[in-house]
N, C-alpha and C positions, 0 to 999 in steps of 0.2 A: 217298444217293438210294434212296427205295423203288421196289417194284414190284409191282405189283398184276395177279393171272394173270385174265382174264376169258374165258367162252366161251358161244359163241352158235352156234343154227342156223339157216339157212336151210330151212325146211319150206314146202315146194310142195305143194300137191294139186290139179288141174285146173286148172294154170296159174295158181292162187292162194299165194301169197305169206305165210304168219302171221306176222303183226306186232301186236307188245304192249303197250299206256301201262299203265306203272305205276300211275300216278297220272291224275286228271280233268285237260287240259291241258298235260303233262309230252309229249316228244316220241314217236313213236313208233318199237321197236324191237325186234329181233329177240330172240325167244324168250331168256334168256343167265342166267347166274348168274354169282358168283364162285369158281375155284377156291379151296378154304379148307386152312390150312396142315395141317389134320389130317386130309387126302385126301390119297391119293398116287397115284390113276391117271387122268388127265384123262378119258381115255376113260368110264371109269364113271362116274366126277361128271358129263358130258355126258349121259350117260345117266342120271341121277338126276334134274337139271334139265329133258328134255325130256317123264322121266314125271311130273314136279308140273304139266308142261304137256297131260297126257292124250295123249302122245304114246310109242309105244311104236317106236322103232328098231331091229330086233336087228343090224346088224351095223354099230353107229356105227364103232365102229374103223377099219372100210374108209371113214370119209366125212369124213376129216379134211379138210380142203382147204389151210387156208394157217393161218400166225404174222403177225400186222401189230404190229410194236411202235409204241407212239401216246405222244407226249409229255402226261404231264398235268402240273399246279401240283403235285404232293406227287416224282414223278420219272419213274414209265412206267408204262404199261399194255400188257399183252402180250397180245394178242386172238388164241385162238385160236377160226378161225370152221370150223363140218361143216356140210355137205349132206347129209342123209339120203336115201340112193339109194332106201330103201323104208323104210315105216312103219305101221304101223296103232293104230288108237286116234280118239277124238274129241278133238280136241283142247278143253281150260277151260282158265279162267286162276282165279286165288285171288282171293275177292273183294277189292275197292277196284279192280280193276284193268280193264280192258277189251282186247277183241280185234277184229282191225280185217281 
């Protein structure tokens, strides 16, 4: 059985919520990337992820919030989700993609 590490954040500003489509049609979803096997600090890689999102966090490490392991078809997925308690930056997304 594999496992796949995934992480995402909830980024709030004025009571707004960023949420991302990938793709034209594809569901909508929170800011996220995959941990990859040649990182080793989740914390940073979160913080790498939220700055390709224009999004600059500095003390993600304090905004981890929870682990949900999730049953997929290949074996798990381990979602680890943060809250950024503060941030600055404009947030974009990479073209193809839209924000909502």
């Amino acid at each position: 059985m594999s496992q796949r590490i995934q992480l995402a954040a909830m980024v709030l500003r004025d009571g707004r919520l960023m949420l991302i489509r990938p793709q034209i049609g594809a569901p909508w979803e929170l800011p996220s990337g995959t941990f990859r096997d040649d990182q080793e600090d989740m914390d940073a890689a979160m913080d790498q992820i939220l700055a390709a999102f224009g999004v600059n966090a500095p003390a993600v490490e304090d905004d981890f919030v929870e682990t949900i392991f999730l049953p997929a078809d290949e074996g798990k997925v381990v979602f680890n989700l943060y809250a950024p308690s503060e941030w600055k930056g404009e947030p974009a997304v990479p073209p193809g993609m839209t924000m909502g």
